[in-house]
C-alpha positions in Angstrom: -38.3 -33.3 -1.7 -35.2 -31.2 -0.5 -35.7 -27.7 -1.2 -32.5 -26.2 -2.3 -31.5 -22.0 -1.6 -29.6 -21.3 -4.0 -27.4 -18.4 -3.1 -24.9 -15.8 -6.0 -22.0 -14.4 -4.3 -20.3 -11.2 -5.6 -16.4 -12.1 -5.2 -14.5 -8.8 -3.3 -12.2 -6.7 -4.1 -9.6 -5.6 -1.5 -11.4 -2.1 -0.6 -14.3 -2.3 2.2 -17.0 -4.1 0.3 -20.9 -4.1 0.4 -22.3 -7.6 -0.3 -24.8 -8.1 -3.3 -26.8 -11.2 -2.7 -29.4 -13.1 -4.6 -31.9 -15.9 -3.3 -33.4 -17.3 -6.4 -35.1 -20.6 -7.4 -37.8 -20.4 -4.7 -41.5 -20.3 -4.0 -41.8 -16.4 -2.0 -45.3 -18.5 -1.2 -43.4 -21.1 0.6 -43.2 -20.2 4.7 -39.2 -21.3 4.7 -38.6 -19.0 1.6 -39.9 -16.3 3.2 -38.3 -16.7 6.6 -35.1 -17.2 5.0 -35.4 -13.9 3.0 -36.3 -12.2 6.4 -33.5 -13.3 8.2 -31.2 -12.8 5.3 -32.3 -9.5 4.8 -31.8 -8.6 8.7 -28.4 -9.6 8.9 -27.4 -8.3 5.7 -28.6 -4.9 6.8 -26.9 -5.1 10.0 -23.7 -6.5 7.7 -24.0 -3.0 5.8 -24.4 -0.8 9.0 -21.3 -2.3 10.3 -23.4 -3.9 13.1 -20.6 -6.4 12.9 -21.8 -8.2 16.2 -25.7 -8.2 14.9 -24.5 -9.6 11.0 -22.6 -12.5 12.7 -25.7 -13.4 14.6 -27.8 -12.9 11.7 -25.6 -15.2 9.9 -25.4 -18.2 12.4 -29.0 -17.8 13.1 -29.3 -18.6 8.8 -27.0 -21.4 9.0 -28.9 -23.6 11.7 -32.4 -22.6 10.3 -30.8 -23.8 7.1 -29.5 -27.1 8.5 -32.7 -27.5 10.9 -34.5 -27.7 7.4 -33.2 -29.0 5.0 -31.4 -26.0 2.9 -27.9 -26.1 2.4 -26.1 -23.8 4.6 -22.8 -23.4 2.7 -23.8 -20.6 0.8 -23.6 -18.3 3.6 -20.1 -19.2 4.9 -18.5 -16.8 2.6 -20.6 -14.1 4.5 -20.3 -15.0 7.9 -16.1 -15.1 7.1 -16.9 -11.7 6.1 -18.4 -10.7 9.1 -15.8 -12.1 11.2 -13.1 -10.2 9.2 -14.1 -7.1 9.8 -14.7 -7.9 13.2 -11.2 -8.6 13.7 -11.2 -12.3 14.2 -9.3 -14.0 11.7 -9.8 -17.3 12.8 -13.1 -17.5 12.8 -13.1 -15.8 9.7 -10.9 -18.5 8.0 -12.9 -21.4 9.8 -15.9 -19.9 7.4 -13.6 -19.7 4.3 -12.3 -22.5 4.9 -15.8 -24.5 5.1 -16.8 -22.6 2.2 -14.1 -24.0 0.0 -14.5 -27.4 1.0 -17.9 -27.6 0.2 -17.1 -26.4 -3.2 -14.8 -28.2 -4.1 -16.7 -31.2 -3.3 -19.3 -30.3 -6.1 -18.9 -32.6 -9.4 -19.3 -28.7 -11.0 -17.7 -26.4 -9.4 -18.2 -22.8 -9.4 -15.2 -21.1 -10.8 -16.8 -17.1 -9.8 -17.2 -18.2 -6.4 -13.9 -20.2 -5.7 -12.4 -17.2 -6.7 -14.0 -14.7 -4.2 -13.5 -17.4 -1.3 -9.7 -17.1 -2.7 -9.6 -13.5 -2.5 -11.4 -13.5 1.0 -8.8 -16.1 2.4 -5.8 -13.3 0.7 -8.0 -10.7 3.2 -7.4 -12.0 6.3 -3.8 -13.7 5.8 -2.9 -10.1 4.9 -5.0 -8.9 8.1 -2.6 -11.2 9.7 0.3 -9.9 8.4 1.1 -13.2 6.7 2.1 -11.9 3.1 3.2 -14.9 1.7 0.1 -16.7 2.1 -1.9 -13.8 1.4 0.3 -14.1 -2.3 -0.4 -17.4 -2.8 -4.2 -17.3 -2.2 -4.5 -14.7 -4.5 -2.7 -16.3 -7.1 -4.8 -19.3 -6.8 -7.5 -16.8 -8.0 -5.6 -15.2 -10.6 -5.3 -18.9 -11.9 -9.2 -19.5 -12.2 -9.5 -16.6 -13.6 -7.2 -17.1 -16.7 -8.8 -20.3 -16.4 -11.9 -18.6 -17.2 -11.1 -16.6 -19.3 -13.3 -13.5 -19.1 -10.8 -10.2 -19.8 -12.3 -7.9 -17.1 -11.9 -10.5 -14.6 -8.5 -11.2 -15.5 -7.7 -7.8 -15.1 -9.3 -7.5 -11.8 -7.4 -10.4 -10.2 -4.1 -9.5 -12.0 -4.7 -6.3 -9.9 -5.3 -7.5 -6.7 -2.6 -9.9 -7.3 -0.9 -6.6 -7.5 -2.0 -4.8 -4.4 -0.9 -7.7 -2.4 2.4 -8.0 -3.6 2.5 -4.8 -3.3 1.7 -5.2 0.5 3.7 -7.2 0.7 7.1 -5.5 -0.5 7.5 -7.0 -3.5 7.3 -3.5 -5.7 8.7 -5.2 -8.8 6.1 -8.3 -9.5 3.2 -6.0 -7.9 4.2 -3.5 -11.5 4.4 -6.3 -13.5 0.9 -7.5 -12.2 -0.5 -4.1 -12.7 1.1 -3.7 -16.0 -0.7 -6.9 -17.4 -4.0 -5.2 -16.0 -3.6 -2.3 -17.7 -2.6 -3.6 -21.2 -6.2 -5.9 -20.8 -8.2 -2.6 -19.7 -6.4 -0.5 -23.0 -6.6 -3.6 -25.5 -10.2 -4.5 -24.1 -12.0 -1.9 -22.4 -10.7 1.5 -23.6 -13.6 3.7 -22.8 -13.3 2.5 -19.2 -10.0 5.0 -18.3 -11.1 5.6 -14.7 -9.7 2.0 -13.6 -7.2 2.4 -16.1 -6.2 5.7 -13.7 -6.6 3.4 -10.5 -4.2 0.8 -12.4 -1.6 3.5 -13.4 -1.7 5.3 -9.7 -1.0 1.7 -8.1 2.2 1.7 -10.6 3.4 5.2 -9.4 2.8 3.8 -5.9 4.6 1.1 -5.9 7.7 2.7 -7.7 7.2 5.6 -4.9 7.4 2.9 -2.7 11.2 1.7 -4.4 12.1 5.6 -4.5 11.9 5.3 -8.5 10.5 8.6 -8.4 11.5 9.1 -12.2 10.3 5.6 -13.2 7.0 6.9 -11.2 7.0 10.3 -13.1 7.4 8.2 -16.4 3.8 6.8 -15.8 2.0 9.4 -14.2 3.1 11.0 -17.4 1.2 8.1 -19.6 -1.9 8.7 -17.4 -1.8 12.6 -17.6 -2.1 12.2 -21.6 -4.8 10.0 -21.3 -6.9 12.4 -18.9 -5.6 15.3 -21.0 -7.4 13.8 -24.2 -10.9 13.4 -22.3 -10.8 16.3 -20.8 -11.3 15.3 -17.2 -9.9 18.4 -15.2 -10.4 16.9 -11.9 -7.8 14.1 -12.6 -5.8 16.7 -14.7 -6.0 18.5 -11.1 -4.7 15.0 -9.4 -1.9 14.0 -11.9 -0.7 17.9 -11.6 -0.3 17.1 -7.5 1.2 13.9 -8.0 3.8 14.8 -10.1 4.6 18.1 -7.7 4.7 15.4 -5.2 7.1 13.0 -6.6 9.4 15.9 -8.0 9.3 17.3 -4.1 10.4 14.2 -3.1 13.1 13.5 -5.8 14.5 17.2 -4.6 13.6 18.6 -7.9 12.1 22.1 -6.4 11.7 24.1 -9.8 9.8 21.1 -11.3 7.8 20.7 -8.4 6.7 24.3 -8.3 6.3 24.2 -12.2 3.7 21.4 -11.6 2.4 23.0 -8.2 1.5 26.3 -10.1 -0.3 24.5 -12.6 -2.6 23.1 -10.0 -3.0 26.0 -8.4 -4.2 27.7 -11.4 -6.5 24.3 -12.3 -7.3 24.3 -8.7 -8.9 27.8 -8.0 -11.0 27.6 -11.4 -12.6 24.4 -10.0 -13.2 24.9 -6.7 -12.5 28.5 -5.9 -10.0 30.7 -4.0 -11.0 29.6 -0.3 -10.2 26.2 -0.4 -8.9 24.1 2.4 -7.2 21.5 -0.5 -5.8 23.9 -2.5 -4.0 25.0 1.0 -2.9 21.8 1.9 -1.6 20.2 -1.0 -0.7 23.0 -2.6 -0.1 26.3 -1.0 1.7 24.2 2.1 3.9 21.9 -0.9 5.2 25.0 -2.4 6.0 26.6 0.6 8.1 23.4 1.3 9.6 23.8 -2.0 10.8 27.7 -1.3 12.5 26.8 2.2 14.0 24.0 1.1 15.4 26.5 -1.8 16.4 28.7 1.0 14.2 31.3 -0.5 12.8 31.8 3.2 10.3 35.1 2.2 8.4 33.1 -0.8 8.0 30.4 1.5 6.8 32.9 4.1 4.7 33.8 1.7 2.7 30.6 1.1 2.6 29.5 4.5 0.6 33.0 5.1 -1.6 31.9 2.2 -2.7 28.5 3.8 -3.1 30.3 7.0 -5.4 32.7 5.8 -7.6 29.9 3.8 -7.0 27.8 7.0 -8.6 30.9 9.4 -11.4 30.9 7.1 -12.6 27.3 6.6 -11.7 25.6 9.7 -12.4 25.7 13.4 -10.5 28.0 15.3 -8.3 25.3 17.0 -8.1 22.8 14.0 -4.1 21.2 14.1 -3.5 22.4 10.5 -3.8 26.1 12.4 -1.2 25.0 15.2 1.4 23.5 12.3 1.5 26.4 10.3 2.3 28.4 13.1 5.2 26.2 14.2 6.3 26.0 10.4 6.4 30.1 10.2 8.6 29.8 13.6 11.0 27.7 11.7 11.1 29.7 9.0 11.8 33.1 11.4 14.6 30.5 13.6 16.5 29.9 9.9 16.4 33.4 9.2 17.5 34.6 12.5 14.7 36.2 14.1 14.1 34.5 17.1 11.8 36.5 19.0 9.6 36.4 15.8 10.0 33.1 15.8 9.1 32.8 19.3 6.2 34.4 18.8 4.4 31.6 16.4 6.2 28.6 18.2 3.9 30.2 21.2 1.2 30.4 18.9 0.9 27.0 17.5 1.7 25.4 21.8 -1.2 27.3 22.4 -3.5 25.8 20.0 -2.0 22.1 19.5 -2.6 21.9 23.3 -6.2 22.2 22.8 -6.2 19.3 20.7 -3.5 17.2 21.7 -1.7 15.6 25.1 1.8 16.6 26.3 2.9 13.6 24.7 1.9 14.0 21.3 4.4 14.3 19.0 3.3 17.9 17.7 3.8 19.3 21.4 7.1 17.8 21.7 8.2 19.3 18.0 6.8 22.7 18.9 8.6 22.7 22.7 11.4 21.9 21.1 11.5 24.6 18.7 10.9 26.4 21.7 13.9 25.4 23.6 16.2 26.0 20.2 14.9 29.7 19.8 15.6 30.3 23.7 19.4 29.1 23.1 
């Protein structure tokens, strides 16, 4: 009698995924059983080590052993188009998917859960190619089955990536609206699960950030900060604070900004401490940013020292972050006239940036010519 392998494939997301596979309904006694497991279990290994080369081996290896006796070899399609994703070639890759959904399709019963992840692959690699609108529709086709379905946390999951890929592909208005419907499943279905719900309502500010809707993007950061506010969560409280200092940065709205950037300093330094490399970077650096671009050259000054000294302290001696702040102290000595002071840390940051960097790196070329504008 034909022994069967039967194989349950997790369906992806759109993040880099680790593959949960099952082999059930089989004898371990049985000497093909076991082999199968080995291999599997070898190539899956080398799948999740990134042995890209060794997985697709693996995989092939299974699929002739399977058709040599007598398994079906269709179930492992979906993971050899895997492989050959993330090794870069997409055709291969879709020759897999491709297989994968013809086989299934020819099933008198088909298998919505895994139609849908062979879907989602296919929206992978289109997008890999660069070929949006195919990656849209592919993705769509899984958003379909799963309303089909008609499991909530699925739907929710495809109306998201649905969204990403839209998103993606520049289409900032139907990638919100896809998020949106996500969200309103995840607060009418699962409300204690607010972390995705946070995911969802980043992916919104994103894509209006994307549109420059920056108050359309404040609007909903605002709607998550309430939510993270209630459960206390001061890490994300931390998070929403930065975003929202972002967006009002980039709006040109430098008092706001700072309003929000003090708050997370404050949050920021009871978390994690005074000697932070973060709290430097996105937030000493930001309001720095925000004083110059207020002309209020000392604060700045000021801020830019404070990131410098945090900067001294954490990192190696000739990390970049060293060499920028330099060069941004140089331009904040050139606007207020002080060129040999300003001289003086454009000199500073060439020296280290060169340790890390070619002549052609766009840091160098900044910094000389800051250089050849102090000179004149």
């Amino acid at each position: 009698m034909k022994k069967i392998l039967l194989v349950t494939i997790l369906a992806l997301g759109l993040e880099a995924q680790e593959i949960a596979e099952y082999l059930d309904s089989c004898n371990p006694q049985e000497y093909l059983c076991k082999s199968m497991h080995q291999k599997f279990d070898k190539a899956i290994s080398a799948y999740r080590g990134h042995r890209l080369k060794e997985a697709i081996e693996g995989f092939e290896d299974i699929i002739v052993f399977a058709q040599k006796n007598g398994l079906e070899p269709a179930h492992f399609y979906n993971n050899l188009g895997l492989a050959y994703h993330y090794a870069k070639q997409p055709q291969k890759a879709m020759e897999y998917f491709n297989k994968n959904l013809a086989y299934e399709e020819s099933k008198p019963k088909q298998n919505i859960e895994t139609l849908i992840s062979i879907y989602n692959n296919m929206g992978l690699v289109y997008q890999a190619k660069g070929e949006m609108e195919n990656a849209i529709k592919v993705v769509k086709k899984s958003l379909e089955l799963a309303l089909k379905k008609g499991d909530s946390s699925q739907i929710a999951r495809e109306y998201n990536i649905v969204g990403i890929t839209l998103r993606e592909g520049g289409k900032y208005d139907e990638a919100i609206e896809n998020y949106q419907k996500a969200v309103d499943i995840k607060l009418k279905e699962i409300p204690k699960d607010y972390k995705k719900i946070l995911l969802l309502y980043g992916d919104i500010v994103g894509s209006y950030q994307d549109k420059k809707a920056y108050d359309k993007a404040l609007e909903v950061n605002q709607k998550a900060l309430k939510i993270v506010e209630k459960i206390h969560d001061k890490n994300q409280i931390l998070k929403n604070y930065l975003i929202s200092g972002f967006l009002n940065l980039q709006k040109k709205d430098f008092d706001k900004a700072l309003e929000f950037y003090k708050k997370a300093k404050k949050l920021a330094i009871e978390l994690y401490g005074t000697d932070n490399p973060d709290i430097a970077n996105q937030i000493y650096i930001k309001m720095a940013q925000c004083y110059s671009k207020k002309r209020e050259f000392d604060k700045s000054m000021q801020f830019y020292e404070k990131a410098l000294k945090i900067y001294q302290k954490t990192l190696p001696p000739k990390h970049p972050a060293i060499a920028t702040t330099y060069n941004s102290l140089g331009v904040l000595y050139k606007a207020k006239g002080e060129n040999k002071k300003a001289l003086e840390f454009y000199n500073k940051a060439l020296k280290l940036a060169q340790e890390s960097f070619d002549d052609n790196h766009p840091i160098i070329k900044m910094i000389l010519k800051n250089i050849e504008l102090a000179k004149r």
